[in-house]
C-alpha positions as CSV (number, residue, x, y, z in Angstrom):
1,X,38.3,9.5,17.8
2,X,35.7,12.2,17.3
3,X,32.4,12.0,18.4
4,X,29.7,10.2,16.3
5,X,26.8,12.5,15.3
6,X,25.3,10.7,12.7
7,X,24.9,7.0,11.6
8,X,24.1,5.5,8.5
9,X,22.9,2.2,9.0
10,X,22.7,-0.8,6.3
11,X,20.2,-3.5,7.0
12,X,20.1,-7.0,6.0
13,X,19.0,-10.2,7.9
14,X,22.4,-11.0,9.3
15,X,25.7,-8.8,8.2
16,X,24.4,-5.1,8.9
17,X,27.1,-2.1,7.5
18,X,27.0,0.9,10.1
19,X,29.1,4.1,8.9
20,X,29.8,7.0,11.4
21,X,30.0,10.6,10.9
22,X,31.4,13.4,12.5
23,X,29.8,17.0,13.2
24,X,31.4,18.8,10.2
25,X,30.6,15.1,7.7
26,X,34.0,13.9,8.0
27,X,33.7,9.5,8.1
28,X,34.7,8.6,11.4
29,X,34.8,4.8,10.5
30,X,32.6,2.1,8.7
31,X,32.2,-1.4,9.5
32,X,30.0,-4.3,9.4
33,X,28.4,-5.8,12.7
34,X,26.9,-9.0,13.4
35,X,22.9,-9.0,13.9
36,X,23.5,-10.2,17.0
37,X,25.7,-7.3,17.8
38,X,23.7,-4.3,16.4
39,X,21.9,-3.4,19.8
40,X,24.9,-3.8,21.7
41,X,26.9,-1.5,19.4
42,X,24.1,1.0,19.8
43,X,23.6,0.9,23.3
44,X,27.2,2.1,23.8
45,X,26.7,5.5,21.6
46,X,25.5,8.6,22.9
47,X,22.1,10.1,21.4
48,X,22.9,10.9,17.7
49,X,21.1,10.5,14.2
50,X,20.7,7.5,12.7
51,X,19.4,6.8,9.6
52,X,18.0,3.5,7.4
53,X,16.6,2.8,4.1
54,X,12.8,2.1,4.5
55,X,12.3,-1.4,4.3
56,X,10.2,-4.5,5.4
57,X,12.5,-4.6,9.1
58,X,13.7,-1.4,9.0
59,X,10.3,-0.5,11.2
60,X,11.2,-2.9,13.9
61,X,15.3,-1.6,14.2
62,X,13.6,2.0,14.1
63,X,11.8,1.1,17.2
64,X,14.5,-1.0,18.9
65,X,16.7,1.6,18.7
66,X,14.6,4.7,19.4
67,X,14.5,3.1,22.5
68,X,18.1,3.2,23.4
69,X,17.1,7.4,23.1
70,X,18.7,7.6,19.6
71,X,16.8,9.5,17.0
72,X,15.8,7.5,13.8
73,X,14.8,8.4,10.3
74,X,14.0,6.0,7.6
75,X,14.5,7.3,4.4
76,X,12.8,5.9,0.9
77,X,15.5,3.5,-0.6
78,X,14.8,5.9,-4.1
79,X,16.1,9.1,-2.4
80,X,19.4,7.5,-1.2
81,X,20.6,5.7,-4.3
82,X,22.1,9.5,-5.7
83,X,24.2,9.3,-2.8
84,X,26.1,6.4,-3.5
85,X,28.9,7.6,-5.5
86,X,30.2,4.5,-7.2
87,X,29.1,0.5,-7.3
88,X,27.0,-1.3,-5.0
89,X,28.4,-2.5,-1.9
90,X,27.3,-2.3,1.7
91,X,30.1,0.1,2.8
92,X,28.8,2.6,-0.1
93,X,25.1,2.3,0.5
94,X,25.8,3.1,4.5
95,X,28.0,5.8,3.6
96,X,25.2,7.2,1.0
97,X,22.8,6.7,3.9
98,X,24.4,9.1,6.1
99,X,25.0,11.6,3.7
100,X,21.2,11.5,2.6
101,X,19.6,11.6,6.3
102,X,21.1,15.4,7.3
103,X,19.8,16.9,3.9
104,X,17.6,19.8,4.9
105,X,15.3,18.7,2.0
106,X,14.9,15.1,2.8
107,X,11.8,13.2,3.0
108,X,11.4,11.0,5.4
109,X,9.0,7.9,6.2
110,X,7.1,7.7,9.5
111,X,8.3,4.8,11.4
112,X,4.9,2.1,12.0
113,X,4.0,0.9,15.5
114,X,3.8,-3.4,15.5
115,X,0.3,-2.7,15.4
116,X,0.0,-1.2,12.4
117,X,2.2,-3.4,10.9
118,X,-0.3,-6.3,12.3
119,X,-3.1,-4.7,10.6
120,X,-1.2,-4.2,7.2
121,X,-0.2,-8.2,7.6
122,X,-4.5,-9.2,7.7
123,X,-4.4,-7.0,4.6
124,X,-1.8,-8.4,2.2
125,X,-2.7,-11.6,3.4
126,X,-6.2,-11.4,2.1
127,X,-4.6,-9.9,-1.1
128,X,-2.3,-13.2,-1.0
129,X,-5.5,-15.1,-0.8
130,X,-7.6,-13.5,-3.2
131,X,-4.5,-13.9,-5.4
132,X,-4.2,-17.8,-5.3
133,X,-7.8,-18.6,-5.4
134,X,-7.4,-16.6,-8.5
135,X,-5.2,-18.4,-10.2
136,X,-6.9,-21.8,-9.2
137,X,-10.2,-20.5,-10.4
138,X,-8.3,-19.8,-13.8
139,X,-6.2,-23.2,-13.3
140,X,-10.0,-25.2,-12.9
141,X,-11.7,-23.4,-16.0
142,X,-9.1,-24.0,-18.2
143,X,-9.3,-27.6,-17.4
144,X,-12.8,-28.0,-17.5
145,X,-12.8,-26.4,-21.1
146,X,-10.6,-28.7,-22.3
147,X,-13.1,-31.0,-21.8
148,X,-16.1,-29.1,-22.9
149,X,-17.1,-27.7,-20.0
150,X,-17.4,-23.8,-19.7
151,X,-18.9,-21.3,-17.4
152,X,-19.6,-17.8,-17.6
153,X,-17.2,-15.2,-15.6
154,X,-17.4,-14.0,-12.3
155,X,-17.1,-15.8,-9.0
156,X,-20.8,-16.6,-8.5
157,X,-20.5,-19.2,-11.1
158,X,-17.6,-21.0,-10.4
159,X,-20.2,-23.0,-7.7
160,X,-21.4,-24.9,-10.7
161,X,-18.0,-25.9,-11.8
162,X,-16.7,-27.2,-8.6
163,X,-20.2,-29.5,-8.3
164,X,-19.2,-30.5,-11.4
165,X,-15.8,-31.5,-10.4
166,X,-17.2,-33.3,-7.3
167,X,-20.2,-35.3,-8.8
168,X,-18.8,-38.6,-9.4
169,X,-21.7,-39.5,-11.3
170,X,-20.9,-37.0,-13.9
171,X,-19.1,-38.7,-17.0
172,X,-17.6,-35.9,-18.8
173,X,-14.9,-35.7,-16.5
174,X,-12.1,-38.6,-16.9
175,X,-11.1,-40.2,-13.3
176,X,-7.5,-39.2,-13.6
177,X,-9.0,-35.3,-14.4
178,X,-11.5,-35.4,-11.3
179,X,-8.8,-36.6,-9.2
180,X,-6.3,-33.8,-10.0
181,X,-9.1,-31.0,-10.2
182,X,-10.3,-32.1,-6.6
183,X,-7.7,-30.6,-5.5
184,X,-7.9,-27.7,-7.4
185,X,-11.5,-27.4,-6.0
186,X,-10.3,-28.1,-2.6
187,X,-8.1,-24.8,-2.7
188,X,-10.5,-22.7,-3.7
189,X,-12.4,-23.5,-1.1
190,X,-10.3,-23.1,1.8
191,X,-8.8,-19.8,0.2
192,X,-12.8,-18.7,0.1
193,X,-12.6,-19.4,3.6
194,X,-9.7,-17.9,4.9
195,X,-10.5,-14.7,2.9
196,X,-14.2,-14.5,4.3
197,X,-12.8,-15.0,7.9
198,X,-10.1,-12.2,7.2
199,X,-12.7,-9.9,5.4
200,X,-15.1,-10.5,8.7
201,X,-12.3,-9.3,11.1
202,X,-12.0,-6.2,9.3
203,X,-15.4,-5.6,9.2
204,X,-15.9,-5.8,12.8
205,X,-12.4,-3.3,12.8
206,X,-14.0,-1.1,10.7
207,X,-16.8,-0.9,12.9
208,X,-15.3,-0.3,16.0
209,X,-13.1,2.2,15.0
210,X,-13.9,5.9,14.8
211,X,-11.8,6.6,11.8
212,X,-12.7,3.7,9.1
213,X,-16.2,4.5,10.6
214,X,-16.2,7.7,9.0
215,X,-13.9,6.7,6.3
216,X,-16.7,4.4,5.2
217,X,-19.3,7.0,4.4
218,X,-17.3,8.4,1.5
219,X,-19.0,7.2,-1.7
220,X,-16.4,4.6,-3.0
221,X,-14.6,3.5,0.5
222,X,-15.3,0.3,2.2
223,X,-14.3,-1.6,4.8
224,X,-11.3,-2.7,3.3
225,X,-10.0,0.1,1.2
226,X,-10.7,2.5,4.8
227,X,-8.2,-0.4,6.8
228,X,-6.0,-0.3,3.9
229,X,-5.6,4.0,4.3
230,X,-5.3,3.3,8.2
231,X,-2.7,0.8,7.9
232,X,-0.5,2.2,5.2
233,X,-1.0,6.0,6.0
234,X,-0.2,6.2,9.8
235,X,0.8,10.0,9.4
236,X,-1.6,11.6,6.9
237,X,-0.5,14.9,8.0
238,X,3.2,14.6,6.8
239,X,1.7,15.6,3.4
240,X,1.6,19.2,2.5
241,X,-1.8,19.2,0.9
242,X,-4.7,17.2,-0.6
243,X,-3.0,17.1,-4.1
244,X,0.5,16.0,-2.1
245,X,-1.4,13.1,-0.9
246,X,-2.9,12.2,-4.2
247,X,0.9,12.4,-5.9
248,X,1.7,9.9,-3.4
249,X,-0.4,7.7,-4.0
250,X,0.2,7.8,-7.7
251,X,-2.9,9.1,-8.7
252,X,-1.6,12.4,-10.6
253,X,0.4,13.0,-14.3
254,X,3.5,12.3,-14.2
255,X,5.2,15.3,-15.4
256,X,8.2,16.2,-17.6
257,X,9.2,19.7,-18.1
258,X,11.6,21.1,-19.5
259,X,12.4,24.4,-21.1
260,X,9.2,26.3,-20.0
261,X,7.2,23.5,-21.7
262,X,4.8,22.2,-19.5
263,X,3.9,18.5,-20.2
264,X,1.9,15.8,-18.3
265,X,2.0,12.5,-18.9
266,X,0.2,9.7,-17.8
267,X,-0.4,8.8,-13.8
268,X,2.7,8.1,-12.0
269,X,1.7,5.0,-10.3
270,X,3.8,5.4,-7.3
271,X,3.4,4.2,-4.1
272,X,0.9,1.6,-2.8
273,X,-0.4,-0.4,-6.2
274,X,-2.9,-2.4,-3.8
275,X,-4.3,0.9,-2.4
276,X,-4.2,2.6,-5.6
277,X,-6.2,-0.3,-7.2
278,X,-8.9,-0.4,-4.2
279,X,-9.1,3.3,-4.5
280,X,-10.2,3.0,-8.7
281,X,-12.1,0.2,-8.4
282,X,-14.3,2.5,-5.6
283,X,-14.2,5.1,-8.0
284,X,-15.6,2.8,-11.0
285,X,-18.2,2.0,-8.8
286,X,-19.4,5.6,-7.9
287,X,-19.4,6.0,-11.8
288,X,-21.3,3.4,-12.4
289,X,-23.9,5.2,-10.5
290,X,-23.6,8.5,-11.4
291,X,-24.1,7.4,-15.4
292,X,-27.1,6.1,-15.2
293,X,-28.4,9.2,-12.3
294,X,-29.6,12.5,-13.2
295,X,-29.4,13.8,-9.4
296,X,-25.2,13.6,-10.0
297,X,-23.5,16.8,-9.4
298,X,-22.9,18.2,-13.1
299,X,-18.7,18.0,-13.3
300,X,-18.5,14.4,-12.9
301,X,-21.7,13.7,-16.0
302,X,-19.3,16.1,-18.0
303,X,-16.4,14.3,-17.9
304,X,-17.7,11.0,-18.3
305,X,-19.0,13.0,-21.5
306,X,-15.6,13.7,-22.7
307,X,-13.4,11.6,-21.3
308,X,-13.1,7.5,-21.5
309,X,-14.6,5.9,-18.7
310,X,-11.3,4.6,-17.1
311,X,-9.4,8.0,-17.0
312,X,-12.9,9.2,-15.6
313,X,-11.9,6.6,-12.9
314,X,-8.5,7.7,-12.3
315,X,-10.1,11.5,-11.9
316,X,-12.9,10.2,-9.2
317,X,-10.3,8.2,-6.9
318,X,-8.1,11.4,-7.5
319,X,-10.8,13.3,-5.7
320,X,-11.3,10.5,-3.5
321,X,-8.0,10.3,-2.1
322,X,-8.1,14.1,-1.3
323,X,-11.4,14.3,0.2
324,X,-9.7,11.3,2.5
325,X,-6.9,13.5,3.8
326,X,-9.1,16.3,4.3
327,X,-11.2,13.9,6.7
328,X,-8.1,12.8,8.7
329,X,-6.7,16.0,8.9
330,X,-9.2,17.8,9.6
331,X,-11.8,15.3,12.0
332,X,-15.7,15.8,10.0
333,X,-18.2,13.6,8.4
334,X,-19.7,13.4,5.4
335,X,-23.0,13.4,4.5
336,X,-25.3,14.9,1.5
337,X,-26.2,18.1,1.9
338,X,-28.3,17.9,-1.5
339,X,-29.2,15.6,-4.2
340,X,-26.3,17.3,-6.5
341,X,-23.1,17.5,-3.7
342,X,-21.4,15.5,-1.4
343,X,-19.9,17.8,0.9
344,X,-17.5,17.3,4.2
345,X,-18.3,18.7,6.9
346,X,-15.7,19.3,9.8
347,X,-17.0,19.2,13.1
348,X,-16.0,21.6,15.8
C-alpha cells in the first residue's frame, strides 16, 4: 500500500468516512470508522494532511488530532461541495474533501481553542435568551389585547403588563387567562434574569481584557458586539485587508460581472448574521448622533443626505468593521483627535 499523504475526513456524531490519498492524488482507500475508532485509526498514521469541513465539532477533532502531530485544516463546507463529483454520500463528500484541502488557492478556517468556543457559547446563549423572551413578550401582548389591554412598544413597558397579569384583583383578566399568562410572565422573567447575569459576565470580560477594552472605544462597539469579534474572529490577520474583512462579514455588494460590465448588487450577507446585526445596529446608533450634531465629520452628514438612512447604516458598520481589523492588526487606540474625526492611532 502506498503511503498516506493526505486525509479527507467526514464528520458526523457516530459513522465518520475517512478517504486516503497518495503523493501524486491517487485514492489509496476509503472507509467508514466508528467514533470510537477515529483516534485510534489516527494514532497509527504517520504525520500527513488532513482535512474537515468546518463545522460545530469539527474544532474539537482538529484539536484532538493535531495532537497526535498530524496537520489539520478545516475547510468552509461551501468551498468543498464543487469537489464532489456526483450525489451525496459520505464516501463522495470525504473524497471531495481531500481533493479540496491540497488546492494551492484554498481558504481555510482557523481552528478555535475550547476557550473561545466557551466564550462564543455565553454569546449565543444570550442571543437564545433574548430570542425566547421575545417571543413570550409578543405571546403576552397578543393575549392581553384580546382582552383590551394594550401597551406601547419597547421593553420598558412590558412592567406594566406583567403587574397586570399578576394583580388578582384586576377583573379584566378571566381566571383561566391569568392562569395561562402567569406563566408566560414567569418566563419572561427568568429569561430577563439569565440574560442580565450573562450580559454582567461579559461586562466584567470586557473589562479585563486588553482587546474588548480598546475595542470598546470605537463609536458603535460595546461590550457585547467587542466579545462577539473576539469570539468569532480568533485570527483577524488571515484577511488580506480591511475591505477582505468587511466582505466577510457580509457587509459589501454582492457583485455580478460579467462581460466587462461591472455591477453591484445588494450586501452579500455572508458570514456571522448575529455579528453582522450587532455591528448595524452600532452603526444606527452613531447615526443617530451624527444627524442631529453639527461637529460630525462632513462625509457621513452627506450621505445621510443622499442616501436612506438604513443603507447609511450598512456604510457606517462597513467602516466600522474595518476600522476593527485595523485595531487588531495593528495594536492602537482610538480617541478624537478633533471635533470633526475619529482617528486611530497605533501605538509604538
Amino acid at each position: 500500500m502506498k503511503q498516506v499523504i493526505t486525509i479527507g475526513l467526514d464528520l458526523a456524531k457516530h459513522v465518520f468516512q475517512v478517504h486516503g490519498a497518495a503523493a501524486e492524488g491517487l485514492p489509496v482507500f476509503n472507509r467508514k470508522l466508528r467514533r470510537s475508532e477515529v483516534m485510534r485509526f489516527f494514532e497509527k498514521l504517520p504525520p500527513c494532511l488532513v482535512g474537515m469541513e468546518a463545522c460545530g465539532s469539527a474544532h474539537y477533532w482538529a484539536r484532538e488530532i493535531t495532537a497526535l502531530g498530524h496537520d489539520v485544516r478545516l475547510i468552509p463546507p461551501a468551498y468543498v461541495k464543487p469537489f464532489v463529483k456526483r450525489g451525496k454520500t459520505d464516501a463522495a463528500d470525504a473524497e471531495a474533501i481531500s481533493e479540496a484541502v491540497v488546492r494551492k488557492s484554498m481558504r481555510f478556517v482557523p481552528i478555535k481553542t475550547a476557550e473561545q468556543q466557551a466564550a462564543a457559547m455565553v454569546l449565543k446563549t444570550r442571543a437564545l435568551l433574548v430570542r425566547q423572551r421575545t417571543q413570550a413578550v409578543n405571546a403576552l401582548r397578543a393575549h392581553l389585547a384580546e382582552l383590551g389591554i394594550i401597551a406601547t412598544t419597547g421593553m420598558a413597558k412590558v412592567e406594566a403588563l406583567l403587574s397586570i397579569v399578576r394583580d388578582e384583583t384586576d377583573t379584566r383578566l378571566p381566571a383561566a387567562a391569568r392562569f395561562a399568562l402567569m406563566a408566560i410572565a414567569d418566563v419572561i422573567e427568568a429569561s430577563a434574569d439569565q440574560i442580565g447575569r450573562l450580559e454582567r459576565a461579559i461586562l466584567v470580560e470586557a473589562k479585563r481584557d486588553e482587546d474588548l477594552r480598546r475595542l470598546t472605544t470605537i463609536p458603535g462597539v460595546g461590550a457585547i458586539t467587542a466579545a462577539t469579534i473576539k469570539a468569532l474572529v480568533p485570527d483577524p490577520g488571515g484577511f488580506k485587508s480591511a475591505r477582505h474583512f468587511a466582505a466577510w462579514l457580509g457587509l459589501t455588494p454582492r457583485p455580478h460581472s460579467s462581460g466587462g460590465k461591472e455591477r453591484l448588487g445588494r450586501i452579500s450577507k455572508m458570514r456571522n448574521p448575529e455579528l453582522r446585526a450587532l455591528l448595524v445596529v452600532g452603526a444606527t446608533a452613531v447615526l443617530r448622533v451624527a444627524r442631529n450634531d453639527s461637529r460630525t465629520r462632513p462625509w457621513l452628514r452627506a450621505l445621510l443626505a443622499r442616501r436612506p438612512f438604513k443603507v447609511a447604516a450598512v456604510a457606517q458598520a462597513n467602516k466600522t468593521a474595518r476600522i476593527i481589523w485595523a485595531l487588531l492588526n495593528r495594536g492602537g487606540t482610538y480617541r478624537r483627535a478633533d471635533p470633526l474625526a475619529i482617528t486611530a492611532v497605533a501605538v509604538g
